[in-house]
C-alpha positions as CSV (number, residue, x, y, z in Angstrom):
1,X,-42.6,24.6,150.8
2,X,-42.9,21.4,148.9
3,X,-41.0,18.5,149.2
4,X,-37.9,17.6,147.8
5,X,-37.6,21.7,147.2
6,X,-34.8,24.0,148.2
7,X,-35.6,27.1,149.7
8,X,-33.5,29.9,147.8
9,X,-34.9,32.5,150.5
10,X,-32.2,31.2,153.0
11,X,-31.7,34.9,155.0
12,X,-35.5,34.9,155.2
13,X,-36.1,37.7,152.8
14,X,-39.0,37.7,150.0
15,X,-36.9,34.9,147.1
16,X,-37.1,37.5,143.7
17,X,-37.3,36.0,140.1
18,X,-34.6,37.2,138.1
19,X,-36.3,36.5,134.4
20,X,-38.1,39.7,133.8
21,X,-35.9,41.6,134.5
22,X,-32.9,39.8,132.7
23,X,-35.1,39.7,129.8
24,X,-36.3,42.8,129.9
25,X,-32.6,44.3,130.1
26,X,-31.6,42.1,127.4
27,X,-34.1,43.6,125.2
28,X,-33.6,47.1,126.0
29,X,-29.9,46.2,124.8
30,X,-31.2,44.8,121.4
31,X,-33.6,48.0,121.1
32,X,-30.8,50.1,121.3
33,X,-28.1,48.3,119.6
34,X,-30.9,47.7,116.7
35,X,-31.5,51.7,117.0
36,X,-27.8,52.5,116.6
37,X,-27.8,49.7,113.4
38,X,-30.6,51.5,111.8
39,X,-28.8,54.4,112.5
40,X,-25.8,53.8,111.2
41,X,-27.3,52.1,108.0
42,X,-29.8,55.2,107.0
43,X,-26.4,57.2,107.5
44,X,-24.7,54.6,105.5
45,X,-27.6,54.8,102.6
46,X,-27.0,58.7,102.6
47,X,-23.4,58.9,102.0
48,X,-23.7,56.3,99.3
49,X,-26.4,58.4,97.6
50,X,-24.5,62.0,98.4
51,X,-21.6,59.4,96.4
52,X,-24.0,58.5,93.5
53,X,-25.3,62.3,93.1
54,X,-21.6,64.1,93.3
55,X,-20.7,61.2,90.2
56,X,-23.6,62.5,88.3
57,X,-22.6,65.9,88.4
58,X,-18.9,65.5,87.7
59,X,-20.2,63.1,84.5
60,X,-22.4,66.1,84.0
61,X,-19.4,68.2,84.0
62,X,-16.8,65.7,82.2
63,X,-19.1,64.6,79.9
64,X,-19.0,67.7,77.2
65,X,-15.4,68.0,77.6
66,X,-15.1,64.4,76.9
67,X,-16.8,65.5,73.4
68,X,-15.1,68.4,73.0
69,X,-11.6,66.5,73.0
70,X,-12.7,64.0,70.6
71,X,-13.8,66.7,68.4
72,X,-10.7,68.7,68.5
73,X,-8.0,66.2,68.1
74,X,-5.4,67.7,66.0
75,X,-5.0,65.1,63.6
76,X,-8.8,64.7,61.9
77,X,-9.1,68.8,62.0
78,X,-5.7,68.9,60.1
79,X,-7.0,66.2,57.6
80,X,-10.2,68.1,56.9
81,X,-8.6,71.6,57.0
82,X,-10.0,74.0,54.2
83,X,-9.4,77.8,54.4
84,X,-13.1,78.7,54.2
85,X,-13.8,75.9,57.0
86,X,-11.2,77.5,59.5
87,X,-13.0,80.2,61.2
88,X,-16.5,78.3,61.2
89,X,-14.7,75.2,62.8
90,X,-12.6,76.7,65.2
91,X,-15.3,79.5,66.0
92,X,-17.6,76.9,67.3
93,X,-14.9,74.7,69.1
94,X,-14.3,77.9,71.3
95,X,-18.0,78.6,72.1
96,X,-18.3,75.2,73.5
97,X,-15.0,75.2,75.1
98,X,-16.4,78.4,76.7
99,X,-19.5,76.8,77.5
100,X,-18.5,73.6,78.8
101,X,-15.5,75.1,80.8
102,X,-17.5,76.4,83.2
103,X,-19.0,73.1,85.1
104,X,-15.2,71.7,84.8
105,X,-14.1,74.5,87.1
106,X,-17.4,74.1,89.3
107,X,-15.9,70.5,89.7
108,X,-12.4,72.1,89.8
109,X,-13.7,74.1,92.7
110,X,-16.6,72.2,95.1
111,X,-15.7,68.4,94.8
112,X,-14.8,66.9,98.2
113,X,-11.8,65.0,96.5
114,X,-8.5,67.2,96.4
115,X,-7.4,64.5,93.9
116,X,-10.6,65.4,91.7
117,X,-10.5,69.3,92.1
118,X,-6.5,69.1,91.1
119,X,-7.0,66.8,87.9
120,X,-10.4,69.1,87.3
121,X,-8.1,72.4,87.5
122,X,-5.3,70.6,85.3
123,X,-7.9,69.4,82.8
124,X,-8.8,73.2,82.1
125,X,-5.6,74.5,81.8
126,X,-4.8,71.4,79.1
127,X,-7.7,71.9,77.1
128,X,-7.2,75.5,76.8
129,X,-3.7,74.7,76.0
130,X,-4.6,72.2,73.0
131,X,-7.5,74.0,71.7
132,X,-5.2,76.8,71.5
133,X,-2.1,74.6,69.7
134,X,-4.4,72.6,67.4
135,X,-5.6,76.2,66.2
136,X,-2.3,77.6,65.5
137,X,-1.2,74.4,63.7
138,X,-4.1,74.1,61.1
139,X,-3.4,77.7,61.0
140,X,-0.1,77.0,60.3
141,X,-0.7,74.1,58.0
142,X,-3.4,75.8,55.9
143,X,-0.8,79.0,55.7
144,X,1.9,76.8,53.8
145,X,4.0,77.8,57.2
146,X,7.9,77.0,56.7
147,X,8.1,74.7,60.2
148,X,5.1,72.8,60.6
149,X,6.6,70.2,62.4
150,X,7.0,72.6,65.6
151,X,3.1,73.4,65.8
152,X,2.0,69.6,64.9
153,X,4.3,68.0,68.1
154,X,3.0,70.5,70.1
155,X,-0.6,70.2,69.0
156,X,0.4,66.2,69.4
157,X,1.6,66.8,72.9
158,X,-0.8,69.3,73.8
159,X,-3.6,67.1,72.9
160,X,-2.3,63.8,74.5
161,X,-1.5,65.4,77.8
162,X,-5.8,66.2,77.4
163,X,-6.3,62.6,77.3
164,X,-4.8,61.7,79.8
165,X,-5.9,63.8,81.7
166,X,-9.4,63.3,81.5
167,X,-9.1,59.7,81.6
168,X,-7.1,60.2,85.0
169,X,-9.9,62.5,86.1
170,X,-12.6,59.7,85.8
171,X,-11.2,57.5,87.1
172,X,-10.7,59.5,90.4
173,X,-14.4,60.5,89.8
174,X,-15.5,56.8,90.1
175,X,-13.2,56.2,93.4
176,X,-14.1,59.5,95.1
């Protein structure tokens, strides 16, 4: 022993250096608490990409309706109502209705958010609902009908209750 030295082996037993093996338990805790962060993280990156993919769909799916809406609003088709425009106008409003229904009840149907499948399911039934009321009032209006003030507030209401709607709907799209 040297001088001036304390002897840390006082039973007599062999004196053990407790530095590897600290350090090597301290970095098996780091290799796994750095496993579980990657972990975690990777699972993180998934979900926010499973988020990003279910937003593109439902845009996929809101999207056309979005167009459709503008393109039936009750006021301009009443504006530009001519007798020999009705049926080619409202013919092709109702083949895209029918086409573009479908992926709203898909969303209506499979999205994780109840919040987004209710407002999905509500947004068929309105649309249906004003495509069907703004038809009967240029019907009406282009028919010299005696009340067209009934089937213009309900093509009014019909559509608004659409709008608001589908802006309710995307926004619960972005938060879901």
């Amino acid at each position: 022993m040297l001088p001036g030295s304390r002897d840390h082996n006082v039973g007599g037993g062999v004196a053990m250096d407790w530095g590897p093996i600290v350090q090597t338990g301290v970095g098996a805790a780091a290799a796994i608490a750095g496993g579980y962060t990657g972990a975690w993280l990777q699972r993180q990156h998934e979900q926010r990409r499973e988020r990003d993919r279910r937003r593109e769909r439902a845009a996929e799916a809101v999207g056309p309706v979005y167009l459709l809406l503008i393109d039936s609003n009750w006021q301009r088709l009443g504006l530009n109502a001519r007798h020999e425009t009705f049926e080619p106008t409202f013919t092709r409003l109702w083949e895209r209705w029918d086409r573009d229904c479908g992926p709203l009840l898909v969303l209506s149907t499979g999205h994780p958010s109840r919040h987004v499948r209710q407002l999905a399911d509500s947004l068929t039934a309105a649309m249906s609902q004003t495509l069907t009321s703004s038809t009967w009032y240029v019907h009406d209006l282009l028919g010299n009908a005696a009340d067209i003030e009934t089937p213009r507030r309900e093509a009014e209401e019909d559509y608004q209750k659409a709008r608001e709607l589908l802006a309710e709907l995307r926004e619960a799209i972005q938060r879901a």
